[in-house]
N, C-alpha and C positions, 0 to 999 in steps of 0.2 A: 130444878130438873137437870138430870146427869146432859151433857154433851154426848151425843152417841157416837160421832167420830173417835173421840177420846178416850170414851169406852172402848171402843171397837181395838185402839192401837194398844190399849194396856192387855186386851183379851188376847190380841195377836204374839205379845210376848211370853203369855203362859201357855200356851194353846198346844205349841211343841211340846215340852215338859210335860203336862197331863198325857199327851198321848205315848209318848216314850216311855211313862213309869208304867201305864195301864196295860201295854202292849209285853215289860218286862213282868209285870203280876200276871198276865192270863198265863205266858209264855210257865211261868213257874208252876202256875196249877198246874195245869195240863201234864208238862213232865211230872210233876207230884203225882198225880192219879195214874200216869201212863207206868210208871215205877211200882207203886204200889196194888194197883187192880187188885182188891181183896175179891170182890164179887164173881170175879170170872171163873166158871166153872171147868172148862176144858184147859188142860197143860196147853195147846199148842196155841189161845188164843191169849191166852196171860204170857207165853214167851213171845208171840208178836209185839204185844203190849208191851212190854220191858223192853224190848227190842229200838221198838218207835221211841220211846220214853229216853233209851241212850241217845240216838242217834239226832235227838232235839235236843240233849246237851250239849252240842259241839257248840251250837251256833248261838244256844244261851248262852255260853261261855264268851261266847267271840263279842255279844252286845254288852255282856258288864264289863270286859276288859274295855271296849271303847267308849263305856258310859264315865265309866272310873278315871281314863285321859281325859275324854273332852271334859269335864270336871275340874282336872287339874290345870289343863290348860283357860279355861274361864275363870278360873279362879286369878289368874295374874293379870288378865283384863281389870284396869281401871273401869270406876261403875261411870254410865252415861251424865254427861251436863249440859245443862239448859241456863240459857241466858236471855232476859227479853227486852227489847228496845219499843216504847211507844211513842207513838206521834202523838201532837197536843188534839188531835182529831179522833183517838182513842184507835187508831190501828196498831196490830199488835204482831212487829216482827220478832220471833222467836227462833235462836240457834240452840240446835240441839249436836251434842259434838261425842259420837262413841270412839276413844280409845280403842283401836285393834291390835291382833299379833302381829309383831314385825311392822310395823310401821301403817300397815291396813286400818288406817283412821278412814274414819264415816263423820260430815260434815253436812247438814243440813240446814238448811233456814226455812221457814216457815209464814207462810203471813194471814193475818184472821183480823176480818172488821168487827168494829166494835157491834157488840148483840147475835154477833152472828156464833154458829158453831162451828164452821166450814173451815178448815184450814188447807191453804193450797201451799204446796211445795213451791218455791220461786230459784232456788240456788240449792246443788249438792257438789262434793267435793269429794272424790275418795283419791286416799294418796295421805301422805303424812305431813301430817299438822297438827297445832296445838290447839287445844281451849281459846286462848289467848291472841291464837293468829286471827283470827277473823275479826273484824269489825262491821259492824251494823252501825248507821249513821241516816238519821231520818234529816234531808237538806230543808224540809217544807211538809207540809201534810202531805203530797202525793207525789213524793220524789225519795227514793229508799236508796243508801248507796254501801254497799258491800264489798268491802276490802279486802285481801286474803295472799296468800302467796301458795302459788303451783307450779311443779315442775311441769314440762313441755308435753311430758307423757302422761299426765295425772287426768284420771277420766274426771269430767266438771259439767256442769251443765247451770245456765242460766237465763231466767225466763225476761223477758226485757218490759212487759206490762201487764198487769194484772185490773183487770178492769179500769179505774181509773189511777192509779199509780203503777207511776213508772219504775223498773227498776236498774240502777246500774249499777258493774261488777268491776272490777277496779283489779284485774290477776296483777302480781308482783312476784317476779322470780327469786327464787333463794338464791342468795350468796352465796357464789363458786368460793369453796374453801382454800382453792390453790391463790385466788386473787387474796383473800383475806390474811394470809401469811404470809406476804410479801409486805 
């Protein structure tokens, strides 16, 4: 039996996309039939029709040009990764790490008891960082310690206990490049 949490988060990534393509397909009829109105019998109500019909192209226009960027701009997003650390207790920390534009990384970690489906949020990070930066490091069964490096400005949030384990965050600042060349 499916996790419906997990369900839910995979529905939440298509759920945009469905409605943006269906909203660009109605948007097409509509100008389609508003253009073409074979059935209307009076001139002056087929010239309103054609009228309506132009004047709903502008703004079709304006939603494929910015379908066709954000497109290309998603396109040179790196696809999401997941990495997961378990206790011998069977708790299951998992980091999830998306690649952003311009350095707009999204850093999540994750924690789910074993049987369970629930997964609660305990650590997010946005601000630029790697796959690689973050460490997850279980000390004991109910002691979880997350490693990472943030600048001073970088929004983070971390939750310090989740029922019965504890969690600690471990920030480390990035190396000033001006000290490093010296």
């Amino acid at each position: 039996m499916p996790c419906w949490p997990d369900v839910w988060e995979h529905a939440k990534e298509i759920l945009p996309r469905i409605g943006v393509v269906s909203v660009f397909l109605v948007s097409a009829v509509v100008i389609t039939v508003l253009f073409w109105a074979p059935r209307l019998q009076k001139r002056w109500v087929r010239l309103a029709s054609r009228v309506l019909g132009a004047a709903m192209l502008l703004p079709f226009l304006m939603m494929l040009v910015s379908l066709v960027f954000r497109s290309m701009l998603a396109a040179g997003n790196p696809p999401a990764q997941a990495r997961t650390a378990r206790s011998s207790a069977g708790d299951e920390a998992t980091l999830n790490y998306y690649g952003g534009f311009l350095g707009r990384d999204f850093t999540a970690v994750t924690l789910k008891h074993p049987g369970q489906c629930r997964h609660v949020r305990v650590f997010w990070l946005e601000g630029s960082s790697f796959f690689d930066d973050v460490k997850l490091e279980w000390l004991d069964n109910r002691h979880l310690q997350i490693s990472y490096h943030a600048r001073r400005d970088d929004p983070q949030h971390c939750e310090n206990r989740i029922g019965e384990i504890s969690i600690s965050c471990l920030s480390q600042t990035w190396p000033d490049p001006a000290t490093q060349q010296q």
